[in-house]
DSSP file (Angstrom, degrees, kcal/mol; ACC not computed):
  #  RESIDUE AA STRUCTURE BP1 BP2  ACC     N-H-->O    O-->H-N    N-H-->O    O-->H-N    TCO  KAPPA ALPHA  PHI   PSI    X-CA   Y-CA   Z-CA
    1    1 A X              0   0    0      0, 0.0     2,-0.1     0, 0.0     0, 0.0   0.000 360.0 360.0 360.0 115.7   45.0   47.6  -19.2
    2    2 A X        -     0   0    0      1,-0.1     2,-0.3    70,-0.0    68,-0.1  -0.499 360.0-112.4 -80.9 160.2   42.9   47.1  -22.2
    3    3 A X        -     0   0    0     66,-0.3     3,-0.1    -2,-0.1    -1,-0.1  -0.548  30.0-130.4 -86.2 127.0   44.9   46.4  -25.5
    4    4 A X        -     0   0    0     -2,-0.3     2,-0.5     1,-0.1    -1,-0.1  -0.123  34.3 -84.5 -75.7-176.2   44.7   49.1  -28.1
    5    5 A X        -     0   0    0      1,-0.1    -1,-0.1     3,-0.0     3,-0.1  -0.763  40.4-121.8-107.7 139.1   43.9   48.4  -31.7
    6    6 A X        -     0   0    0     -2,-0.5     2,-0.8     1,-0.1    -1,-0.1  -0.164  39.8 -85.8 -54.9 152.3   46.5   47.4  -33.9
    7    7 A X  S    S+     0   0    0      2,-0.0     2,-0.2     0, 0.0    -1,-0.1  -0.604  77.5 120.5 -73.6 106.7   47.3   49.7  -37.2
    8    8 A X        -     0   0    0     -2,-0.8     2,-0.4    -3,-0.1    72,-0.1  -0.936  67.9-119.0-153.4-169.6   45.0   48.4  -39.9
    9    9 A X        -     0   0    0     -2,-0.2     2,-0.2    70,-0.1    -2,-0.0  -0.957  34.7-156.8-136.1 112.9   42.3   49.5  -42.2
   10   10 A X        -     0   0    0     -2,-0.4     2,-0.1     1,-0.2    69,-0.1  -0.583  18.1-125.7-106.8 152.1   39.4   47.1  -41.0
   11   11 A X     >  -     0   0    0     -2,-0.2     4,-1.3    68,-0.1    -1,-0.2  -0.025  26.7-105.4-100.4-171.3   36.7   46.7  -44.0
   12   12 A X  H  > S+     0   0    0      2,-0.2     4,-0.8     3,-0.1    -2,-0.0   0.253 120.9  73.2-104.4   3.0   33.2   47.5  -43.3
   13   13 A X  H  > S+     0   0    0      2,-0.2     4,-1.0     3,-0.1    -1,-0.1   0.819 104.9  39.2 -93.1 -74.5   32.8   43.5  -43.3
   14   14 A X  H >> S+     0   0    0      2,-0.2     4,-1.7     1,-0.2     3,-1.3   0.963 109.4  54.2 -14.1 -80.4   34.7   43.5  -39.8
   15   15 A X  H 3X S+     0   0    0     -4,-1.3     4,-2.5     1,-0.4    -1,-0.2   0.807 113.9  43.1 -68.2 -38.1   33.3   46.2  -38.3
   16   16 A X  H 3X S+     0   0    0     -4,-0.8     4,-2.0     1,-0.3    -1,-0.4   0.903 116.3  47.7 -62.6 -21.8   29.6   44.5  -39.1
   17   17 A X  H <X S+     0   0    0     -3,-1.3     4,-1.0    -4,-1.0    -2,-0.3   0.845 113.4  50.9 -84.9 -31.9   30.9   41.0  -37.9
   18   18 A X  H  X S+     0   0    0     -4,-1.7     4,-2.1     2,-0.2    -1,-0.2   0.761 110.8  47.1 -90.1 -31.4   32.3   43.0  -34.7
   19   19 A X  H  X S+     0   0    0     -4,-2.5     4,-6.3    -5,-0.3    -2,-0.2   0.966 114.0  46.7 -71.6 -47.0   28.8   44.8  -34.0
   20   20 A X  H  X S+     0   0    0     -4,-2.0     4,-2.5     1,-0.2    -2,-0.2   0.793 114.7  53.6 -47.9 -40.9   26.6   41.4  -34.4
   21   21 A X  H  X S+     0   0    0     -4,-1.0     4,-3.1    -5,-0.3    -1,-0.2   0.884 105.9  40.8 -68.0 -54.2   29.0   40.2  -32.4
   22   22 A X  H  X>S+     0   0    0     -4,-2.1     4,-2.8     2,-0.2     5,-0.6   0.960 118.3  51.0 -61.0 -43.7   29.1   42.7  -29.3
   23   23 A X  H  X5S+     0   0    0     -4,-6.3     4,-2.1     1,-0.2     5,-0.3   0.875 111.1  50.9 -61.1 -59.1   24.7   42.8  -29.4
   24   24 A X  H  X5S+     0   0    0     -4,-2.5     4,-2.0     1,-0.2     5,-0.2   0.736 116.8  39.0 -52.7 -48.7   24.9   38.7  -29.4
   25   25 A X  H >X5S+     0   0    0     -4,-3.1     4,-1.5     1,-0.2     3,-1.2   0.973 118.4  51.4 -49.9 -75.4   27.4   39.0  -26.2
   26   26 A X  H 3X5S+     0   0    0     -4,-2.8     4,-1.5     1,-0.3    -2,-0.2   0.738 110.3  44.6 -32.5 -43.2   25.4   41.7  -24.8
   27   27 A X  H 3X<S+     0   0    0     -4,-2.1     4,-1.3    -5,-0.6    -1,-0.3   0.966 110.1  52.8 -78.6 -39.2   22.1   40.1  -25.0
   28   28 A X  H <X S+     0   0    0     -4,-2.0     4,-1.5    -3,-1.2    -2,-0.2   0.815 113.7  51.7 -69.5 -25.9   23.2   36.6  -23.5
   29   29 A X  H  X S+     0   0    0     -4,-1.5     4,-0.7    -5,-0.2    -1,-0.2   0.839 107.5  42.0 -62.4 -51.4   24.6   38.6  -20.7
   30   30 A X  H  X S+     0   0    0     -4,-1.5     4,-1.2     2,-0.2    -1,-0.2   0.392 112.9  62.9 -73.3 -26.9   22.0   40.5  -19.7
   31   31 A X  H  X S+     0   0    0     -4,-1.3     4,-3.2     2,-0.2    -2,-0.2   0.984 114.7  32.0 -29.5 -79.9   19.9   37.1  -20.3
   32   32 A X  H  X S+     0   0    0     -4,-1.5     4,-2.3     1,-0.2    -2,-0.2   0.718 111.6  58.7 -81.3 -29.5   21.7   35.4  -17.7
   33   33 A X  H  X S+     0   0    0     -4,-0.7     4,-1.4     2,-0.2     5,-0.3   0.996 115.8  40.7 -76.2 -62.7   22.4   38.2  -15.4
   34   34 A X  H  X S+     0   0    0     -4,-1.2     4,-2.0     1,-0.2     5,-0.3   0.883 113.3  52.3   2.2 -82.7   18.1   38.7  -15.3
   35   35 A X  H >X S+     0   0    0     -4,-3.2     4,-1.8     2,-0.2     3,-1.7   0.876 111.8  45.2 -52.1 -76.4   17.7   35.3  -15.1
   36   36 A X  H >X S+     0   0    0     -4,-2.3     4,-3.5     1,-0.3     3,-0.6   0.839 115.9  49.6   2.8 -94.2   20.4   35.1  -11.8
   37   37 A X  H 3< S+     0   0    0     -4,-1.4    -1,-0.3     1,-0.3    -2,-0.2   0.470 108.7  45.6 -20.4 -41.0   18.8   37.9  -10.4
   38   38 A X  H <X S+     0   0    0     -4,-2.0     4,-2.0    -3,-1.7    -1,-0.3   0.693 112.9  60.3 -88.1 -39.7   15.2   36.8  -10.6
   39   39 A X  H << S+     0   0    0     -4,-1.8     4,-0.5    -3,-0.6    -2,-0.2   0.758 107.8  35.7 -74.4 -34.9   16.4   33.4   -9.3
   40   40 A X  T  < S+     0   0    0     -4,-3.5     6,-2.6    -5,-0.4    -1,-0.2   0.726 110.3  61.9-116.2  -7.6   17.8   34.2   -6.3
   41   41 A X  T >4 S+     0   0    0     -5,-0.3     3,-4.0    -4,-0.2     5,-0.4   0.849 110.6  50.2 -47.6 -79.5   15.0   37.1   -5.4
   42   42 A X  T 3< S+     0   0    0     -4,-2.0    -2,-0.2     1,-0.3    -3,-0.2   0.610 107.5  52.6 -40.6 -13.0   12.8   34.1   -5.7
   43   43 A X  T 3  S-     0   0    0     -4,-0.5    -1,-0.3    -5,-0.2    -2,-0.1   0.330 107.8-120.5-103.8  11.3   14.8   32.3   -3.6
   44   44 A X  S <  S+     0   0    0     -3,-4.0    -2,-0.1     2,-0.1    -4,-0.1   0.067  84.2 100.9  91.8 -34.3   15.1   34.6   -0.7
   45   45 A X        +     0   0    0      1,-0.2     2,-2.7    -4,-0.1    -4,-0.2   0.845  68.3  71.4 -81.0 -31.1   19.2   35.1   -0.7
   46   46 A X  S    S-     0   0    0     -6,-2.6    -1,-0.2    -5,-0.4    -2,-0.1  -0.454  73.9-152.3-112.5 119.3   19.3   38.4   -2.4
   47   47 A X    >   -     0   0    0     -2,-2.7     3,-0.9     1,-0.1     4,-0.4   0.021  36.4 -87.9 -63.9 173.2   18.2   41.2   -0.5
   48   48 A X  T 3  S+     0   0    0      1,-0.2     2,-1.2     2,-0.1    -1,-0.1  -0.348 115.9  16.7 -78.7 153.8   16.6   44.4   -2.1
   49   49 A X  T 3> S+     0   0    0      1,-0.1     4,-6.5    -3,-0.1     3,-0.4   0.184  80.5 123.6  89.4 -46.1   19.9   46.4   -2.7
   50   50 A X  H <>  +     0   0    0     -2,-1.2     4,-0.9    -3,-0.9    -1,-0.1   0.872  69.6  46.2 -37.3 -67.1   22.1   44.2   -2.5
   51   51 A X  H  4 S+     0   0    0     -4,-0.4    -1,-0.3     1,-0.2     3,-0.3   0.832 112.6  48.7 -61.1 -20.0   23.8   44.7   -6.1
   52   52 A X  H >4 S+     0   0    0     -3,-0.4     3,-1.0     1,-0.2     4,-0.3   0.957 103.4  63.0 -60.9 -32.2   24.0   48.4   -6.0
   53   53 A X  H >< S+     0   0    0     -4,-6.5     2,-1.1     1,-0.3     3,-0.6   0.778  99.4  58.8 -53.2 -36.0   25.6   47.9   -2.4
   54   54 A X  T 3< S+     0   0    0     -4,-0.9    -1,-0.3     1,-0.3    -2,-0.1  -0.211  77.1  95.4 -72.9  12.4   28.5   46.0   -4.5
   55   55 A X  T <  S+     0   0    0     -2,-1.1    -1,-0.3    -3,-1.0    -2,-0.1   0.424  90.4  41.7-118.6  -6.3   29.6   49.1   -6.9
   56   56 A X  S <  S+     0   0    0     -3,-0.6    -1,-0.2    -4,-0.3     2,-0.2   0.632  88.0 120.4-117.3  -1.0   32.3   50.1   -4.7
   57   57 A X     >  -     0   0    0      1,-0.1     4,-3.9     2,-0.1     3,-0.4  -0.259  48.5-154.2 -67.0 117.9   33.7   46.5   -3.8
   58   58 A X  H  > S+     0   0    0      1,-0.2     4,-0.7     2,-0.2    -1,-0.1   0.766  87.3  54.0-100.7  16.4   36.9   46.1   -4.7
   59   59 A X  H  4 S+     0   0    0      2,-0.2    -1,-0.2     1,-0.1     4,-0.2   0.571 116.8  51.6 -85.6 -12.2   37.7   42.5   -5.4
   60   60 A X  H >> S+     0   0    0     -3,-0.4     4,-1.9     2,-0.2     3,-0.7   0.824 108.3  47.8 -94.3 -41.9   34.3   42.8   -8.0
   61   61 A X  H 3X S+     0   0    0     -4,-3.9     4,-2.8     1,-0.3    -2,-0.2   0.858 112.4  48.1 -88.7 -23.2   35.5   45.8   -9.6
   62   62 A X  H 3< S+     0   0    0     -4,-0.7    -1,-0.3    -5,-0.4    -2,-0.2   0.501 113.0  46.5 -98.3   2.9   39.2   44.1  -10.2
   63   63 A X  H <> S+     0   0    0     -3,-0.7     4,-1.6    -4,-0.2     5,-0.4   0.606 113.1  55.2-112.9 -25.8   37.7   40.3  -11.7
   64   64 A X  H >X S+     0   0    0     -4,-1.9     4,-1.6     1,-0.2     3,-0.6   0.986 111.3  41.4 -81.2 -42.4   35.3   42.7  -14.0
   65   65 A X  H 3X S+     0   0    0     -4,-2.8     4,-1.6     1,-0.2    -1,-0.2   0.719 112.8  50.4 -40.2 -25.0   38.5   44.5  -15.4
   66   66 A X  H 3> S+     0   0    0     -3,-0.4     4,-0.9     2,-0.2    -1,-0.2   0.895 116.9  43.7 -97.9 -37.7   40.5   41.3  -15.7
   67   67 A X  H << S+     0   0    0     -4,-1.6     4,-0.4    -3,-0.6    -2,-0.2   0.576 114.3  53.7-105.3 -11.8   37.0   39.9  -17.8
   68   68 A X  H >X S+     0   0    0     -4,-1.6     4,-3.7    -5,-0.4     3,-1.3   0.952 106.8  47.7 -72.6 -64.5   36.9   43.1  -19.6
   69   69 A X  H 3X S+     0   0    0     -4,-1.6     4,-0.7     1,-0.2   -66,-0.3   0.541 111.4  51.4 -24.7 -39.6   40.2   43.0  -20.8
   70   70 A X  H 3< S+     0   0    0     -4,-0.9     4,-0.4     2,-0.2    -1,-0.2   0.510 107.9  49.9 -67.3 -26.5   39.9   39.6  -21.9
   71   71 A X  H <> S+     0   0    0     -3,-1.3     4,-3.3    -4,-0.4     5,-0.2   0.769 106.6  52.5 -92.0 -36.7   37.1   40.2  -23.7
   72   72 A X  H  X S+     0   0    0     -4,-3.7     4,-3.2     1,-0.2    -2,-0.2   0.893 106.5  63.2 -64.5 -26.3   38.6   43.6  -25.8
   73   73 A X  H  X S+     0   0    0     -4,-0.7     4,-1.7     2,-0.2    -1,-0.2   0.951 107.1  36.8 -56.5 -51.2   41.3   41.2  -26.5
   74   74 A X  H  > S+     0   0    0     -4,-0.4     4,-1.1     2,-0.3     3,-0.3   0.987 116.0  49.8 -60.9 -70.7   38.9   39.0  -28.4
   75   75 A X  H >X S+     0   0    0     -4,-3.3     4,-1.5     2,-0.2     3,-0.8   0.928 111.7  54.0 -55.0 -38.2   36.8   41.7  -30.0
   76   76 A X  H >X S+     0   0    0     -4,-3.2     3,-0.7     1,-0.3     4,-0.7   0.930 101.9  58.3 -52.2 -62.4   40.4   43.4  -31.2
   77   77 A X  H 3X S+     0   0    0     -4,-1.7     4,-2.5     1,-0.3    -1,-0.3   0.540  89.6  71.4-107.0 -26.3   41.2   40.4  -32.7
   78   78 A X  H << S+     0   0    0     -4,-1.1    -1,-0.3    -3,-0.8    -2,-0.2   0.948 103.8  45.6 -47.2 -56.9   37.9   40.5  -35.0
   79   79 A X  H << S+     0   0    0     -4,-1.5    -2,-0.3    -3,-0.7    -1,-0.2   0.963 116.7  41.1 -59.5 -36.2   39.5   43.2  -37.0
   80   80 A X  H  < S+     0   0    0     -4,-0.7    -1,-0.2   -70,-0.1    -2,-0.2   0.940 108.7  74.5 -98.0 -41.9   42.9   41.8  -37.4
   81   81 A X  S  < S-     0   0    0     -4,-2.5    -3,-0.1     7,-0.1     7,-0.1   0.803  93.7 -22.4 -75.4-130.5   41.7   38.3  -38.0
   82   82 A X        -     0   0    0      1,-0.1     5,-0.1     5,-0.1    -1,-0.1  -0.157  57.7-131.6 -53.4 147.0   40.0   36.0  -41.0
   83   83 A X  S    S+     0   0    0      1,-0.1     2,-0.9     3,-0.0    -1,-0.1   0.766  78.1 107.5 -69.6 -18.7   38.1   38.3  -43.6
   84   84 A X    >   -     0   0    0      1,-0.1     3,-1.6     3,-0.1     2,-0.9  -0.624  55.5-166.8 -79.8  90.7   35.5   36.4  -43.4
   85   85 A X  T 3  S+     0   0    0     -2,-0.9     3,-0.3     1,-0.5    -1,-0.1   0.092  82.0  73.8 -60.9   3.8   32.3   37.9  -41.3
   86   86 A X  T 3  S+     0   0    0     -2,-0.9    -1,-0.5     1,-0.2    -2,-0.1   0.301 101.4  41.3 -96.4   8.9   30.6   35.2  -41.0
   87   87 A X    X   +     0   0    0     -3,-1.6     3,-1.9    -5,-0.1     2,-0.6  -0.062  59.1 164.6-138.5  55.4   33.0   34.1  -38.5
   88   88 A X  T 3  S+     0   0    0     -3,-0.3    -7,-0.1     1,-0.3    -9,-0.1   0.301  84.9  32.6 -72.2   7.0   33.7   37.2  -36.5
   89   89 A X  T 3   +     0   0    0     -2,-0.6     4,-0.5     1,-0.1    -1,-0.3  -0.021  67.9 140.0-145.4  28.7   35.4   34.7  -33.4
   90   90 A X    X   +     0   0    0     -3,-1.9     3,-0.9     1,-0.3    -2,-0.1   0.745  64.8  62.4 -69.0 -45.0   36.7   32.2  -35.6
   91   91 A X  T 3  S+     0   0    0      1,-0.3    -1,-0.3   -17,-0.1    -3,-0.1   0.710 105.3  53.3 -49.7 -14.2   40.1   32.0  -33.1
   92   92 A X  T 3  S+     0   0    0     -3,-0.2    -1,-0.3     2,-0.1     2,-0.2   0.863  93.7  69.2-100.0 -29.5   37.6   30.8  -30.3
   93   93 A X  S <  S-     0   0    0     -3,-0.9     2,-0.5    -4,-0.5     3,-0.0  -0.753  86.1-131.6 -95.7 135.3   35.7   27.6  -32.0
   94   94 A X        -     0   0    0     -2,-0.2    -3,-0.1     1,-0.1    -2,-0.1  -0.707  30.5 -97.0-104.1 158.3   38.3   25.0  -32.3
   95   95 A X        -     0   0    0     -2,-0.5     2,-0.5     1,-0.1    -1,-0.1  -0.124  19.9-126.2 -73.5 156.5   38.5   23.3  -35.7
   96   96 A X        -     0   0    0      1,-0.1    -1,-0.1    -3,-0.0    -3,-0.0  -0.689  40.7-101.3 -78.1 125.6   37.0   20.3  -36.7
   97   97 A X        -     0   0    0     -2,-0.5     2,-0.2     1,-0.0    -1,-0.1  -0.308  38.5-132.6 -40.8 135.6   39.9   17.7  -38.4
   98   98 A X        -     0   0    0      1,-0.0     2,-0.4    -3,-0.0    -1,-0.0  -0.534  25.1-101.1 -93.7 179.7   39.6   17.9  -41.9
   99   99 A X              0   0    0     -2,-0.2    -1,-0.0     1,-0.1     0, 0.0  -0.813 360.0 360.0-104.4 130.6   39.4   14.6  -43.6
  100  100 A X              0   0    0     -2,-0.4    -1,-0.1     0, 0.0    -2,-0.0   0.387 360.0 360.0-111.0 360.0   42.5   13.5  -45.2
């Protein structure tokens, strides 16, 4: 089940840090899934077809809900979190010790 969005009033600050955010994901995804894809044509293992055949499998369709879900969790959590928009996944990088 993805997690609805909590009641707030997210600034326009957010919402950009939340857009930057999705194309960066989006692009690295689509990278690597290319890249995959091209790799293992060249390598003989994946036959012509082969991923559409996959669109009705259902052990595929139920780990891409579980990494969807995981991932709206993250993106919700841009709006709720730091104001700051330069760091729209700031809960995900762990901090550096500050120096005492």
């Amino acid at each position: 089940m993805i997690p609805t969005l909590p009641p707030m009033q997210p600034d326009i600050g957010r919402l950009t840090g939340l857009v930057f955010e999705l194309a960066a994901q989006l692009h690295i995804e689509r990278t690597r899934r290319l890249a995959l894809e091209t790799a293992l044509e060249r390598a003989g293992t994946l036959p012509s077809g082969a991923i559409e055949a996959l669109a009705d499998d259902a052990p595929l369709l139920a780990r891409s809900r579980q990494e969807l879900e995981a991932s709206m969790r993250k993106l919700l959590r841009v709006l709720g979190d730091d104001p700051d928009p330069r760091t729209p996944l700031s809960g995900d990088v762990p901090s550096r010790p500050s120096s005492v």
